[in-house]
mmCIF file as gemmi writes it, N, C-alpha and C atoms, coordinates in Angstrom:
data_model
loop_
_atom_site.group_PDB
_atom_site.id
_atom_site.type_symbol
_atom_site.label_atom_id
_atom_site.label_alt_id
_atom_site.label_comp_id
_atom_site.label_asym_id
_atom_site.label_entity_id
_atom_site.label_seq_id
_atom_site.pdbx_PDB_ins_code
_atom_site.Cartn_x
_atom_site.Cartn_y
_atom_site.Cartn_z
_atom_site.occupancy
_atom_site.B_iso_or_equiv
_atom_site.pdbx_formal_charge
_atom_site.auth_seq_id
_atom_site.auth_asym_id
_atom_site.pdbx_PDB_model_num
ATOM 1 N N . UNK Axp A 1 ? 9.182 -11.998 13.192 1 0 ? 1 A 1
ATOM 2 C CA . UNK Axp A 1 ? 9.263 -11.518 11.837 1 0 ? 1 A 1
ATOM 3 C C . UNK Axp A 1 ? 8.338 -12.352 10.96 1 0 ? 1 A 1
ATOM 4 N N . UNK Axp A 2 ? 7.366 -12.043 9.811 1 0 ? 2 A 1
ATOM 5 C CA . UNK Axp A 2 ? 6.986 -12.464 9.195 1 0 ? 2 A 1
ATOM 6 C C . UNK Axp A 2 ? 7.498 -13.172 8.006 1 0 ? 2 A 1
ATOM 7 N N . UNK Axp A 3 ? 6.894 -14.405 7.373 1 0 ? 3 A 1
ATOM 8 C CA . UNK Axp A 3 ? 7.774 -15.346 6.291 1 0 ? 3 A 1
ATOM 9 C C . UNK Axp A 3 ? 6.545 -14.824 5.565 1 0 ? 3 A 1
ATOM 10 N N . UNK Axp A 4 ? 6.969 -14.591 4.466 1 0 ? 4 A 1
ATOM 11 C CA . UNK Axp A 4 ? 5.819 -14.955 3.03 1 0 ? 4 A 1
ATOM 12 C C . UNK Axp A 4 ? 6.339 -15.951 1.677 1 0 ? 4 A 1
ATOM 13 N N . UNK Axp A 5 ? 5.395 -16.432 1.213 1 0 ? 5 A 1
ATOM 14 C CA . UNK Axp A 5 ? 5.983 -17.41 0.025 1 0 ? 5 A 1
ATOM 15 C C . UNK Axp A 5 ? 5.583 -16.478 -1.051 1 0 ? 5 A 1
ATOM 16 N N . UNK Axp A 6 ? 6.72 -16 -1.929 1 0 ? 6 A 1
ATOM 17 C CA . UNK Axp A 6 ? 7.009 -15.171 -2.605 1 0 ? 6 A 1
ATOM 18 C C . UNK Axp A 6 ? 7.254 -16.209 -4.01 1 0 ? 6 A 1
ATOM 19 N N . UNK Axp A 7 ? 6.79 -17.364 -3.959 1 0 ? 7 A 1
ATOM 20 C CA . UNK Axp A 7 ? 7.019 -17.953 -5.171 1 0 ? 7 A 1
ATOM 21 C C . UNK Axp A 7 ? 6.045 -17.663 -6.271 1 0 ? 7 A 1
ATOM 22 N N . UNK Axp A 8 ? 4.997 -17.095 -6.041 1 0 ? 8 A 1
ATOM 23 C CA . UNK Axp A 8 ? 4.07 -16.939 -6.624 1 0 ? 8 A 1
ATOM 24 C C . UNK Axp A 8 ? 3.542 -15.188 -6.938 1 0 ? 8 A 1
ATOM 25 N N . UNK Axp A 9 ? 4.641 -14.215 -6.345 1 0 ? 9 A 1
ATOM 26 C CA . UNK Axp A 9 ? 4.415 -13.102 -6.483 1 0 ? 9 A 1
ATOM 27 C C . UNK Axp A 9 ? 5 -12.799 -7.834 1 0 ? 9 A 1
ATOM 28 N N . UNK Axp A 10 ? 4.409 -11.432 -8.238 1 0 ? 10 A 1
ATOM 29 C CA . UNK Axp A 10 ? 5.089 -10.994 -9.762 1 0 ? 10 A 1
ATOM 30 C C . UNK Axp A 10 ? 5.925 -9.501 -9.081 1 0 ? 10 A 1
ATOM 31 N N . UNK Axp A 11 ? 6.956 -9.818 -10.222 1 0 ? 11 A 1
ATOM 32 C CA . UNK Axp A 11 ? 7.988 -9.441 -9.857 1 0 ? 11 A 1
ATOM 33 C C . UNK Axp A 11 ? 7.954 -8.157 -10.798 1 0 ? 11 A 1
ATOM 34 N N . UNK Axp A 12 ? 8.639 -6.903 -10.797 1 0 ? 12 A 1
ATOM 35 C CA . UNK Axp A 12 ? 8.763 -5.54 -11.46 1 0 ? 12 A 1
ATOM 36 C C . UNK Axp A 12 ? 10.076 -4.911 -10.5 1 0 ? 12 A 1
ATOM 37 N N . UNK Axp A 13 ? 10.957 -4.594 -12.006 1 0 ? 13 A 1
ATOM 38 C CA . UNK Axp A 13 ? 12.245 -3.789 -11.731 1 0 ? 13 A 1
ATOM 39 C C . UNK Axp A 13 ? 11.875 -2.656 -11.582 1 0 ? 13 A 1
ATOM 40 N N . UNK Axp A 14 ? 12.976 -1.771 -10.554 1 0 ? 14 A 1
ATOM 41 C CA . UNK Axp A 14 ? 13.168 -0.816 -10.478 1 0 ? 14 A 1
ATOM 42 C C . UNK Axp A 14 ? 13.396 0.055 -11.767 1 0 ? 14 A 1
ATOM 43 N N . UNK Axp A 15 ? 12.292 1.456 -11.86 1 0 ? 15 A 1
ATOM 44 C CA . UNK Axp A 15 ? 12.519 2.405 -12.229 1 0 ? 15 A 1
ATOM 45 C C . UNK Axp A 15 ? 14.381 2.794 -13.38 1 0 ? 15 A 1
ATOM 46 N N . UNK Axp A 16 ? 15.155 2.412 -12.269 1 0 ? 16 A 1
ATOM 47 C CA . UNK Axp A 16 ? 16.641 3.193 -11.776 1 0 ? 16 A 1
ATOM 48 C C . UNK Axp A 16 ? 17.417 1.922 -12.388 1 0 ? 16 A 1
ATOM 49 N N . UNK Axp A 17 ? 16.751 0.442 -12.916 1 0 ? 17 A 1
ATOM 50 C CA . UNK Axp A 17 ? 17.655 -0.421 -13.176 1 0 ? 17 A 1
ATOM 51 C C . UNK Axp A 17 ? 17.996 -0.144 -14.89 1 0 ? 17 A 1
ATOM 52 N N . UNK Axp A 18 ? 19.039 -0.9 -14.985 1 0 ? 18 A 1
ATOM 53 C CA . UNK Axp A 18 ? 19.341 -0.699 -16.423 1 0 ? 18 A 1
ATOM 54 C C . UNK Axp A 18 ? 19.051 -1.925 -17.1 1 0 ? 18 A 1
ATOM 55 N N . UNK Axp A 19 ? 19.441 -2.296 -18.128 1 0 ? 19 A 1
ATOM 56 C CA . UNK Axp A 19 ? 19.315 -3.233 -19.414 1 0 ? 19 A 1
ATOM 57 C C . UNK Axp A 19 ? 20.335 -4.046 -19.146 1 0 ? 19 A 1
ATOM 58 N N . UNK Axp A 20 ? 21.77 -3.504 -18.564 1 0 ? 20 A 1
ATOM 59 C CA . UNK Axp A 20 ? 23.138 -3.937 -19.036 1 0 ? 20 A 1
ATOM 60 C C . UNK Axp A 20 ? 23.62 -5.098 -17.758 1 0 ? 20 A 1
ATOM 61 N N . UNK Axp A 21 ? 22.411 -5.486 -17.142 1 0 ? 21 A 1
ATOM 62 C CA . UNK Axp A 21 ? 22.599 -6.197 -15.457 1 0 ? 21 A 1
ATOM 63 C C . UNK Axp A 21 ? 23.248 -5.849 -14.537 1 0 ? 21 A 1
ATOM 64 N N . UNK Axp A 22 ? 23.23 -4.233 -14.789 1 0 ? 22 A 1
ATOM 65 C CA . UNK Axp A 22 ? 23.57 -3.621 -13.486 1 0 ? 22 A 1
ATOM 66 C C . UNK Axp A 22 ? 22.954 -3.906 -11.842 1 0 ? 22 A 1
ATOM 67 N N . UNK Axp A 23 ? 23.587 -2.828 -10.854 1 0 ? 23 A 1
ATOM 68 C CA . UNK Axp A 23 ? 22.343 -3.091 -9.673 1 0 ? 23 A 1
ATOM 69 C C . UNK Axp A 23 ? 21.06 -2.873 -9.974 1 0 ? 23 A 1
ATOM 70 N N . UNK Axp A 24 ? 19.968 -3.893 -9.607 1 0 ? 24 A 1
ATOM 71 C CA . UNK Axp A 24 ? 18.806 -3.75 -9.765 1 0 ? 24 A 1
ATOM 72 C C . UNK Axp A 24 ? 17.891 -3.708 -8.464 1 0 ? 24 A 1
ATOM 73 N N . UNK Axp A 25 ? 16.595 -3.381 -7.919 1 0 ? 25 A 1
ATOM 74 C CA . UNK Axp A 25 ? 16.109 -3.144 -7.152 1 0 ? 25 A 1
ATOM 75 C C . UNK Axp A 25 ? 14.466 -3.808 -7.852 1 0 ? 25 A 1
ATOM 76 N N . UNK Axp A 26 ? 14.275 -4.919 -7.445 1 0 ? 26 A 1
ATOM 77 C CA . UNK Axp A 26 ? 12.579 -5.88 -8.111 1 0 ? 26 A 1
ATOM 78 C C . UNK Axp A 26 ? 11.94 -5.542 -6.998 1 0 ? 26 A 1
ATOM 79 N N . UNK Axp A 27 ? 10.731 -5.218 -7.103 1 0 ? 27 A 1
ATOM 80 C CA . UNK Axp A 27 ? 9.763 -5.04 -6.078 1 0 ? 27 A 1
ATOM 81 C C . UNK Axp A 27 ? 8.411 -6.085 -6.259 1 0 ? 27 A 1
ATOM 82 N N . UNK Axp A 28 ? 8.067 -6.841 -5.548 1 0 ? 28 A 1
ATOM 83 C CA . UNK Axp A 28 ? 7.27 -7.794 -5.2 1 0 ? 28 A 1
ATOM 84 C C . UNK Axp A 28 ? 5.958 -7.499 -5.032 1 0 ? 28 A 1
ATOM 85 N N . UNK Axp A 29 ? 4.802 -7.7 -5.638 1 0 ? 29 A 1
ATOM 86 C CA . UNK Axp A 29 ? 2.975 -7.402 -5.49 1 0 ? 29 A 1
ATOM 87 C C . UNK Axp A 29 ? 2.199 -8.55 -5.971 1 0 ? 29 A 1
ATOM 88 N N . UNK Axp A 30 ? 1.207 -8.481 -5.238 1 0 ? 30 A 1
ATOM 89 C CA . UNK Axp A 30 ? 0.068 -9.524 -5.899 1 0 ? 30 A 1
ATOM 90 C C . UNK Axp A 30 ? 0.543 -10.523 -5.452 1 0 ? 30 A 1
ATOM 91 N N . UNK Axp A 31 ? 1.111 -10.799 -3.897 1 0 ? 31 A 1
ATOM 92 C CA . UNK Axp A 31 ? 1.295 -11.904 -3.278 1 0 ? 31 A 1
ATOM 93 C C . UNK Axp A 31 ? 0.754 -12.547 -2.425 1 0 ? 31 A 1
ATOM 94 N N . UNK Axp A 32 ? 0.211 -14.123 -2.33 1 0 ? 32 A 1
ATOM 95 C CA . UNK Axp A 32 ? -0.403 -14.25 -0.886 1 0 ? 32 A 1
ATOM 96 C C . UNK Axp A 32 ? 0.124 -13.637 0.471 1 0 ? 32 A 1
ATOM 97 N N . UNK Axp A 33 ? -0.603 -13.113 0.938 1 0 ? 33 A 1
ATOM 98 C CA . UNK Axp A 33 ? 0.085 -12.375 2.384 1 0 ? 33 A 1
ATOM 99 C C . UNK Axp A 33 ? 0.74 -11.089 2.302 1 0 ? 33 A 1
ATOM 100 N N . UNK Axp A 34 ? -0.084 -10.58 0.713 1 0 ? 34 A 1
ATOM 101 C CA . UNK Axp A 34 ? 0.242 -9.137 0.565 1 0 ? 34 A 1
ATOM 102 C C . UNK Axp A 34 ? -0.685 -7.913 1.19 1 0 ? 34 A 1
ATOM 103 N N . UNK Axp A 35 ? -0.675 -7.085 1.575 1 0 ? 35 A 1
ATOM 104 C CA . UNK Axp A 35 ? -1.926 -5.994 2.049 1 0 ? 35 A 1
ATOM 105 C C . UNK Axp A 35 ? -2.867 -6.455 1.769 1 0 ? 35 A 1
ATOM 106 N N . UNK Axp A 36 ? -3.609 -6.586 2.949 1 0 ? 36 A 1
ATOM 107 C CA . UNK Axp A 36 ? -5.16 -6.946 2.261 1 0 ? 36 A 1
ATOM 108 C C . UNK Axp A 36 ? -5.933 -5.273 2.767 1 0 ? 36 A 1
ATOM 109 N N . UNK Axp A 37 ? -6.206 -4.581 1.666 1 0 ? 37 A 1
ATOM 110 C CA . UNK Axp A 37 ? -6.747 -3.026 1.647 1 0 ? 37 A 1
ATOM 111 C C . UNK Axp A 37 ? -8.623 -3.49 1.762 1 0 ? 37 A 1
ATOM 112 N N . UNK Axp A 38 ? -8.49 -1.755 2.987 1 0 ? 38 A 1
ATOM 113 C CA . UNK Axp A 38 ? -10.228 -1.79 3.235 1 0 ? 38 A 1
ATOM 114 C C . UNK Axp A 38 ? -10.565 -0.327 3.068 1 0 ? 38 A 1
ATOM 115 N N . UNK Axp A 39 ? -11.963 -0.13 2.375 1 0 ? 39 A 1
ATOM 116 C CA . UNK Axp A 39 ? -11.667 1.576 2.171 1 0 ? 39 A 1
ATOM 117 C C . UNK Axp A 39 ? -12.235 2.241 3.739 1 0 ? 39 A 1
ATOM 118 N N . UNK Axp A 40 ? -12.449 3.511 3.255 1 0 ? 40 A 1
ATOM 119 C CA . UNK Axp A 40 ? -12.606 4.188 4.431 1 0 ? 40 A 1
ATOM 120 C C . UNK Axp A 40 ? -14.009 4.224 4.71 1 0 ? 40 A 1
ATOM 121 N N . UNK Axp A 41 ? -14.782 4.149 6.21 1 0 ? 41 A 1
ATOM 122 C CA . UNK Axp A 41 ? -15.794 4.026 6.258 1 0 ? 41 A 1
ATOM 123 C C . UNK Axp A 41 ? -16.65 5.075 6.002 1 0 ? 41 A 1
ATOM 124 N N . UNK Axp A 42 ? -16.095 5.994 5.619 1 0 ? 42 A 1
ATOM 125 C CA . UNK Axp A 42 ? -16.688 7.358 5.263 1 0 ? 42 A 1
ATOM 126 C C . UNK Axp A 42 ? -16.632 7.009 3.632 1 0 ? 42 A 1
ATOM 127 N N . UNK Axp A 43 ? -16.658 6.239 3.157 1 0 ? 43 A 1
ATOM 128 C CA . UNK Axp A 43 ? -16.634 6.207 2.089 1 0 ? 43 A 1
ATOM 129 C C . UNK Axp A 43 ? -17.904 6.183 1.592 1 0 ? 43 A 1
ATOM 130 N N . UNK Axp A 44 ? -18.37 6.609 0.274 1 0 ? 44 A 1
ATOM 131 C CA . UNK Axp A 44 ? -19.355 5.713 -0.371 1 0 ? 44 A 1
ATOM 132 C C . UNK Axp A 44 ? -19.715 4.921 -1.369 1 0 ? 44 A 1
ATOM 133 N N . UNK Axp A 45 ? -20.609 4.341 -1.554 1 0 ? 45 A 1
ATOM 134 C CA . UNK Axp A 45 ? -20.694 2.469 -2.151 1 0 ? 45 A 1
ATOM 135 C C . UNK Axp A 45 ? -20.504 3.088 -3.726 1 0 ? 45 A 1
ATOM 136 N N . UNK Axp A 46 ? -21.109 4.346 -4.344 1 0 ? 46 A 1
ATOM 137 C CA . UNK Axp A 46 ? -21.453 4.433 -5.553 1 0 ? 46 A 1
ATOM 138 C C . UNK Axp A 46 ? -20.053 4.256 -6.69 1 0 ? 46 A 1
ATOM 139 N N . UNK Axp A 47 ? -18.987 4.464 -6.021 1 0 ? 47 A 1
ATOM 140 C CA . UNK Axp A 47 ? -17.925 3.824 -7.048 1 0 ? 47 A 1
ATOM 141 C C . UNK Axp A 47 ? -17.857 5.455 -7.441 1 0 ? 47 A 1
ATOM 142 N N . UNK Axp A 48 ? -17.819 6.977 -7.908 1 0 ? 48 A 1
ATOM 143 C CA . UNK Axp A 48 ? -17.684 7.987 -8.136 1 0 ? 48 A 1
ATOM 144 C C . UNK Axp A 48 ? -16.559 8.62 -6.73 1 0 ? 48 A 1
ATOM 145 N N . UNK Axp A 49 ? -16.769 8.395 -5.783 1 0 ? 49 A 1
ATOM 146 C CA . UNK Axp A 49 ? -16.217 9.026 -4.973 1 0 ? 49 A 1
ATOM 147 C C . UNK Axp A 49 ? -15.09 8.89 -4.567 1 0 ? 49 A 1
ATOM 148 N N . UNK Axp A 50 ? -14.228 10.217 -3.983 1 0 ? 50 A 1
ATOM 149 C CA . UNK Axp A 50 ? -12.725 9.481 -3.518 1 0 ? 50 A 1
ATOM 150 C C . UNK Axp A 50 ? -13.029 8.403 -2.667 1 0 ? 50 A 1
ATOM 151 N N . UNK Axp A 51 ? -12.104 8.168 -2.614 1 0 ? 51 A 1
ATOM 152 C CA . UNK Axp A 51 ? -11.907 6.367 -1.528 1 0 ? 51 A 1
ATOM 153 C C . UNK Axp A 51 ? -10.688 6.365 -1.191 1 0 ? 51 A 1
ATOM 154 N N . UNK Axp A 52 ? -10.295 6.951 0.375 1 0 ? 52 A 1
ATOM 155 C CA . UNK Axp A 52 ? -9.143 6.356 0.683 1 0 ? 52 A 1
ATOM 156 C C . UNK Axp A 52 ? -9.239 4.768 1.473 1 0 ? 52 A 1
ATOM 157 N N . UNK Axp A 53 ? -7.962 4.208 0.858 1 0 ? 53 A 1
ATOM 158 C CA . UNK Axp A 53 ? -7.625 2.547 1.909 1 0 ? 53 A 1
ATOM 159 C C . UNK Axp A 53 ? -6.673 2.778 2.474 1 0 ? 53 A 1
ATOM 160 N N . UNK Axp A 54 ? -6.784 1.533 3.314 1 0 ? 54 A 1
ATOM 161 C CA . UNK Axp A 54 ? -5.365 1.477 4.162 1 0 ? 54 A 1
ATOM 162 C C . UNK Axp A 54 ? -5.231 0.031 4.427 1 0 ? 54 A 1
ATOM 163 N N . UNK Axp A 55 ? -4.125 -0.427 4.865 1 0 ? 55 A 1
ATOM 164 C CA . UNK Axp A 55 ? -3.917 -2.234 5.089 1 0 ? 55 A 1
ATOM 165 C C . UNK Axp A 55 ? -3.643 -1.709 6.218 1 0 ? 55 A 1
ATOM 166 N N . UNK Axp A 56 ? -4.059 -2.758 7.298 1 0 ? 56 A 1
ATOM 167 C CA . UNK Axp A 56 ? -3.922 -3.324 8.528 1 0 ? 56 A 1
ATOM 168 C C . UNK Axp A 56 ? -2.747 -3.95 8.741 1 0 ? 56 A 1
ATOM 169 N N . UNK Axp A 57 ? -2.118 -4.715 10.02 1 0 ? 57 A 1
ATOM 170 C CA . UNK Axp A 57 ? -1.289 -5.437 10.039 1 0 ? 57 A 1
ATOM 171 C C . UNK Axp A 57 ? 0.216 -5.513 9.76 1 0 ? 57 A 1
ATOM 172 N N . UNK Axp A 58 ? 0.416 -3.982 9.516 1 0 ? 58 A 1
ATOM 173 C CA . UNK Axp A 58 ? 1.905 -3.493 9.676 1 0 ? 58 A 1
ATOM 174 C C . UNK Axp A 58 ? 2.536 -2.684 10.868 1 0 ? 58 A 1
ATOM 175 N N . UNK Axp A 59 ? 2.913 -3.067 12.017 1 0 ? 59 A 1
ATOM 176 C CA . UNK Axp A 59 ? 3.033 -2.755 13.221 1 0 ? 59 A 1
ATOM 177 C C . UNK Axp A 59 ? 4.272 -1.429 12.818 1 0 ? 59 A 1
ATOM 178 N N . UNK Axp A 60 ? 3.787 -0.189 13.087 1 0 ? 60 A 1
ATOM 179 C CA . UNK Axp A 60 ? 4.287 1.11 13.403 1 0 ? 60 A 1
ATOM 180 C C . UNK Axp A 60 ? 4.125 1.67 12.123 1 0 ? 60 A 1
ATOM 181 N N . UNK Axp A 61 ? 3.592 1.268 11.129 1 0 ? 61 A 1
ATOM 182 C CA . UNK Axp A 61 ? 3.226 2.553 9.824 1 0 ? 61 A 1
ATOM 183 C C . UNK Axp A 61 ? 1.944 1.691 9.589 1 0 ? 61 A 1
ATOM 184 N N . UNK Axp A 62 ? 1.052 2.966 8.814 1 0 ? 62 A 1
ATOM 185 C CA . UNK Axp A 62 ? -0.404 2.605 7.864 1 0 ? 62 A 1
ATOM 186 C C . UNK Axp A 62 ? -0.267 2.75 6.56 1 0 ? 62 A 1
ATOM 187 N N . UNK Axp A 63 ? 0.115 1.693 5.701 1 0 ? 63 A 1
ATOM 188 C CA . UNK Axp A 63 ? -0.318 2.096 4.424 1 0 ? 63 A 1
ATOM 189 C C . UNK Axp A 63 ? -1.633 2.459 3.605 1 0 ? 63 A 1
ATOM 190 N N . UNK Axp A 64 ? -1.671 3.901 2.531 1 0 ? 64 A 1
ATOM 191 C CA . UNK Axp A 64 ? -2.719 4.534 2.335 1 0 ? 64 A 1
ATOM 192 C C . UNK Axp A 64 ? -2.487 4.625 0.753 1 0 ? 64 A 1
ATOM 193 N N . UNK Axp A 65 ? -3.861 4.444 0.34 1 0 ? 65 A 1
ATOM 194 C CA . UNK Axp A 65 ? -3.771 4.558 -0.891 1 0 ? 65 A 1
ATOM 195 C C . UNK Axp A 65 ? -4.853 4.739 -1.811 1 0 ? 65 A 1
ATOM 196 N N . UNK Axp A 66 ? -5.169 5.401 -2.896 1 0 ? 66 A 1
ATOM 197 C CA . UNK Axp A 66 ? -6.768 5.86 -3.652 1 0 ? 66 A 1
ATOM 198 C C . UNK Axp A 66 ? -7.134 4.805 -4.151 1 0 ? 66 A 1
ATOM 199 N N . UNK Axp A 67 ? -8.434 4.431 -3.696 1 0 ? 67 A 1
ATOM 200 C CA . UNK Axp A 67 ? -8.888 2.981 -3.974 1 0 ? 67 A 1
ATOM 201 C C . UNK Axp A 67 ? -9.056 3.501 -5.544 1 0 ? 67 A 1
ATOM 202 N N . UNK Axp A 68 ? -9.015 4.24 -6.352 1 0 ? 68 A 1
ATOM 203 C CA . UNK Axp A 68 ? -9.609 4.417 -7.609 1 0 ? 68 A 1
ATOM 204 C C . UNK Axp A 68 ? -8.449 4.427 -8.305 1 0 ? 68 A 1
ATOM 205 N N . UNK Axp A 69 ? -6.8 3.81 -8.345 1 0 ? 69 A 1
ATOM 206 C CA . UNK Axp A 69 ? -5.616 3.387 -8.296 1 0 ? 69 A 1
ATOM 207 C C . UNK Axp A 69 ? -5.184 2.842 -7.666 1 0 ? 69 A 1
ATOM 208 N N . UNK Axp A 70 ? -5.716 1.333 -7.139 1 0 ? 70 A 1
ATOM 209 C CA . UNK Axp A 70 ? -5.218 0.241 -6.939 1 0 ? 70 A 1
ATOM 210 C C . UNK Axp A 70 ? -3.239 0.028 -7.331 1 0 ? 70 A 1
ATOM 211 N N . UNK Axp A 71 ? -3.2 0.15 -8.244 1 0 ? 71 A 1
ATOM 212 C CA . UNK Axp A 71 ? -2.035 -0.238 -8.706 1 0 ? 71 A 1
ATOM 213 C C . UNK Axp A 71 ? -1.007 1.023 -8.695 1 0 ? 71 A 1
ATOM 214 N N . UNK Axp A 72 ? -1.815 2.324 -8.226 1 0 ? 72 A 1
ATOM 215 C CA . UNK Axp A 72 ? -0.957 3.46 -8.139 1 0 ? 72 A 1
ATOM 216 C C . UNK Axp A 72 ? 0.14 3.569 -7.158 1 0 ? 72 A 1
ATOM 217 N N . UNK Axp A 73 ? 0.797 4.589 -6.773 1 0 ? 73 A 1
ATOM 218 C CA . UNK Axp A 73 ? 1.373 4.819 -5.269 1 0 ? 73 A 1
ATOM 219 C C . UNK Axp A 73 ? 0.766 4.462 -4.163 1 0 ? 73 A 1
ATOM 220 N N . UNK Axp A 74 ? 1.484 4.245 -3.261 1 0 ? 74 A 1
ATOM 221 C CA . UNK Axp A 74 ? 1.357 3.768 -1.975 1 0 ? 74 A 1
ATOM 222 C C . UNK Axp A 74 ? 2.098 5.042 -0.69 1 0 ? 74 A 1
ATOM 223 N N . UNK Axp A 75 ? 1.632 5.452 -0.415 1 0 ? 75 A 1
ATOM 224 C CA . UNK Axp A 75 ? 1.993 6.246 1.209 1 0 ? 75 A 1
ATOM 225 C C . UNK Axp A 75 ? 1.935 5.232 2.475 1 0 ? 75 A 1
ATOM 226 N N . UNK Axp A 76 ? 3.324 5.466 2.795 1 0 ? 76 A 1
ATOM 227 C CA . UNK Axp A 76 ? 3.555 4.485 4.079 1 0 ? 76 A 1
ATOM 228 C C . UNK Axp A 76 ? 3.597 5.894 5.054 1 0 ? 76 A 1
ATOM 229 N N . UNK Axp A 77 ? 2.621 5.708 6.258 1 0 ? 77 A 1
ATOM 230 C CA . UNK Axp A 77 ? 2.29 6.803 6.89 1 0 ? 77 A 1
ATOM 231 C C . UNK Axp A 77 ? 3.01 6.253 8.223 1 0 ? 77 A 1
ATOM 232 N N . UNK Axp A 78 ? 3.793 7.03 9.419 1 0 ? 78 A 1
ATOM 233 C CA . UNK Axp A 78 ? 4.006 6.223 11.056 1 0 ? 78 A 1
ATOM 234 C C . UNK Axp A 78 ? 2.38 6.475 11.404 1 0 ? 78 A 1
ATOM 235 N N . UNK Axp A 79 ? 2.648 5.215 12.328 1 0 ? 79 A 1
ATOM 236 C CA . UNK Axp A 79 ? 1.439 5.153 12.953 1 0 ? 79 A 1
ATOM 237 C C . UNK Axp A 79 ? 0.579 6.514 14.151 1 0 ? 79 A 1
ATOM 238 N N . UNK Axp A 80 ? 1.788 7.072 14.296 1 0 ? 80 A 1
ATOM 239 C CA . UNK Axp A 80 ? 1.439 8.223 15.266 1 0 ? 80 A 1
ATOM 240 C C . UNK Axp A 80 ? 0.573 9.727 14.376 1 0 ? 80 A 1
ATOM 241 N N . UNK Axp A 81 ? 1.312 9.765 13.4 1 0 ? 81 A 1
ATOM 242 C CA . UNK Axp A 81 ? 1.446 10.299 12.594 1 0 ? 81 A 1
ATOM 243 C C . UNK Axp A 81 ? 0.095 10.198 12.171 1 0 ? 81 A 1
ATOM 244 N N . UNK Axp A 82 ? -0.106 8.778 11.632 1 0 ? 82 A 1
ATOM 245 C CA . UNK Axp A 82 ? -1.656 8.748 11.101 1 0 ? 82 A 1
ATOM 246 C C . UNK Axp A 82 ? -3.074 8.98 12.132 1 0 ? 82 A 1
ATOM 247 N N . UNK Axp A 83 ? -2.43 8.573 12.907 1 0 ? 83 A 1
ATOM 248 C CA . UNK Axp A 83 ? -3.305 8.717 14.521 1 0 ? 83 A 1
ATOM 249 C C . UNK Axp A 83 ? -3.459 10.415 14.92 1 0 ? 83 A 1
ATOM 250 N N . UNK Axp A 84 ? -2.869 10.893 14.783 1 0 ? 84 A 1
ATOM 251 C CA . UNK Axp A 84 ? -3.09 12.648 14.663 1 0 ? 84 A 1
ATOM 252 C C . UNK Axp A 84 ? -3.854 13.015 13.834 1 0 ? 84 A 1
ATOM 253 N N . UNK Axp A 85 ? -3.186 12.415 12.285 1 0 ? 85 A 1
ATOM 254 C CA . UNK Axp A 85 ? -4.197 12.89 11.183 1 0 ? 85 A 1
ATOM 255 C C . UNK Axp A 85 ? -5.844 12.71 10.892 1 0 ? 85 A 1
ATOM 256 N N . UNK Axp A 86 ? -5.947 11.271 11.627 1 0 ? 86 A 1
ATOM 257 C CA . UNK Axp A 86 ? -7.233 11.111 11.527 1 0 ? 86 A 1
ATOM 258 C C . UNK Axp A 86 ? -8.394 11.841 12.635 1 0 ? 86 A 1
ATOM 259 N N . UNK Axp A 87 ? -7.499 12.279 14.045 1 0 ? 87 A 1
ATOM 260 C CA . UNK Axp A 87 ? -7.899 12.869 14.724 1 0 ? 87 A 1
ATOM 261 C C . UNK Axp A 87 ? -8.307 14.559 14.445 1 0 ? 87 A 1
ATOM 262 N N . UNK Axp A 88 ? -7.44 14.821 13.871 1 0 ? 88 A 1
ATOM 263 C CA . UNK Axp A 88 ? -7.658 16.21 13.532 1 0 ? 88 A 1
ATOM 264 C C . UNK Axp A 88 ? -8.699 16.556 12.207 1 0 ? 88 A 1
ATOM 265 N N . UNK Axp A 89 ? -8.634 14.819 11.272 1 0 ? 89 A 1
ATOM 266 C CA . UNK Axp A 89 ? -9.653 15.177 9.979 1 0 ? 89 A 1
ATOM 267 C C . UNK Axp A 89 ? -11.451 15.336 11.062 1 0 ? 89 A 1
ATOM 268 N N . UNK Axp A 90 ? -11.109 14.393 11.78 1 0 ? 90 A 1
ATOM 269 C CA . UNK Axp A 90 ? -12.676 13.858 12.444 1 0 ? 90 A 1
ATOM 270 C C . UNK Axp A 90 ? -13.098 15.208 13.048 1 0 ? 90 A 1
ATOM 271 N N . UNK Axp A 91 ? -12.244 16.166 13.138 1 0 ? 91 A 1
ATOM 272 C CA . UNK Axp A 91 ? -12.507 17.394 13.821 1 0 ? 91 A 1
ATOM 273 C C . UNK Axp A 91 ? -12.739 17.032 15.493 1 0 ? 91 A 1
């Protein structure tokens, strides 16, 4: 299992939490040993074009995401799953 030092990550509540210190749900980003994202090699350099990424290094899903929203959603894809998809985009 992986350790990360989370002392230094920034922290953001859940959506769904309240004001009143109810259950809350913080989600963790911008941490050492967080996704390190690479775009797609079909990509191109000019900065106009879609750009999908993905992080490496999560054993049985690919995370995917529009490099042109960094900070947007995230799609956690299974790995099989993505392994089809890319097979069938490549034609």
């Amino acid at each position: 299992m992986r350790k990360y030092d989370l002392s230094s990550a920034r922290w953001r509540k859940s959506s769904y939490s309240d004001d009143n210190g109810g259950d809350c749900v913080e989600v963790a980003c911008d941490f050492v040993g967080a996704a390190q994202w690479r775009k797609s090699t079909y990509s191109g350099g000019g900065g106009g074009e879609s750009c999908v990424e993905v992080a490496d290094g999560f054993p049985g899903v690919v995370p995917v995401r529009d490099s042109k929203t960094p900070d947007g959603p995230v799609m956690v894809i299974g790995s099989a799953a993505w392994t089809e998809f890319t097979r069938a985009v490549a034609g």
